[in-house]
C-alpha positions in Angstrom: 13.8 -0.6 17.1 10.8 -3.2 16.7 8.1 -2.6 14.4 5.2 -5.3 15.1 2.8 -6.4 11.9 0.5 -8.8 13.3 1.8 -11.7 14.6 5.3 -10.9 12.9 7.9 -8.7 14.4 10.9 -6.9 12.7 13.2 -5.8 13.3 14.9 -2.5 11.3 18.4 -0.9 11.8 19.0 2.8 12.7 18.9 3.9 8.8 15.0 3.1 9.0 14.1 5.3 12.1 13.8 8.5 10.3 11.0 7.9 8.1 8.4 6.9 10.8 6.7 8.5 12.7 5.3 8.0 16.6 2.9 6.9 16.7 2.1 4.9 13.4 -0.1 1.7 12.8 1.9 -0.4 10.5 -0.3 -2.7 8.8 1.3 -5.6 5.6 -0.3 -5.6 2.7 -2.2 -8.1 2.9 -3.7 -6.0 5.7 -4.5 -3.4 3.6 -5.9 -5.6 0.6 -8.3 -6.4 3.0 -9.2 -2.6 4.3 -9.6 -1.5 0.8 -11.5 -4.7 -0.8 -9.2 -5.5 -3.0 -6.7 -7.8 -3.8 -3.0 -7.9 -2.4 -1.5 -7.9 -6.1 -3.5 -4.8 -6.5 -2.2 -3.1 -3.2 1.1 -4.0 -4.8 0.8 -2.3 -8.0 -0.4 0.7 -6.1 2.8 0.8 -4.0 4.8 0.2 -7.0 3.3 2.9 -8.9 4.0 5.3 -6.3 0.3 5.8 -5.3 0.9 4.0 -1.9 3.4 4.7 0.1 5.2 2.5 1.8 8.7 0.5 3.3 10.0 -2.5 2.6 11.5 -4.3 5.3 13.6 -7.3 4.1 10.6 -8.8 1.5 7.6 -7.6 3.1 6.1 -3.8 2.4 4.9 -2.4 6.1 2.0 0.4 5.0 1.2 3.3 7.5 -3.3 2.6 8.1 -3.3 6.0 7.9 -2.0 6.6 3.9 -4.8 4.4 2.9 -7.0 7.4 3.0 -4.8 8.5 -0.2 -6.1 5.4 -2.3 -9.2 4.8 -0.8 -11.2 6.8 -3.0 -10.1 5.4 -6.1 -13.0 4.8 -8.9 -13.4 0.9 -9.1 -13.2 -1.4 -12.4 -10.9 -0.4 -15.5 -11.1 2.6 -17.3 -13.4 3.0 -19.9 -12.1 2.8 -23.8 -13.8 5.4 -25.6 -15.0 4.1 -28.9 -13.1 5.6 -32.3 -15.5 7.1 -34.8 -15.4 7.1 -38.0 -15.9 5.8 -41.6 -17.1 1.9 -42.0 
């Protein structure tokens, strides 16, 4: 089986095949830094953190287009810290 990510393609053994489905657009993740505006370090934290799925194929992550939808909604920026309150 051949997978293609943009000008690359991989190749992936048997053990691979069951997890994808027909008809999926792989995209990297530098792909998908650049379909969610943001950087590819953040993409990678997203994956690590279990928030984006994805495979890894040898050292590069291969993202289905269609699980961005699951991060794409995400509030921008850092959290706010809530001030503490109390005596001065």
């Amino acid at each position: 089986m051949q997978i293609v990510v943009s000008n690359a393609t991989i190749r992936i053994d048997r053990q691979f095949q069951p997890g994808y489905r027909t008809g999926m657009k792989l995209i990297s993740s530098k792909e998908a830094a650049e379909k969610l505006g943001v950087h590819i370090t953040r993409v990678q934290v997203l994956i690590r953190e279990g928030r984006l799925p994805a495979k890894q194929i040898g050292g590069t992550y291969v993202i289905d287009e269609a699980d961005l939808k699951r991060v794409a909604n995400r509030k921008p920026g850092r959290p706010r810290i809530k001030k503490a309150r109390g005596k001065r």
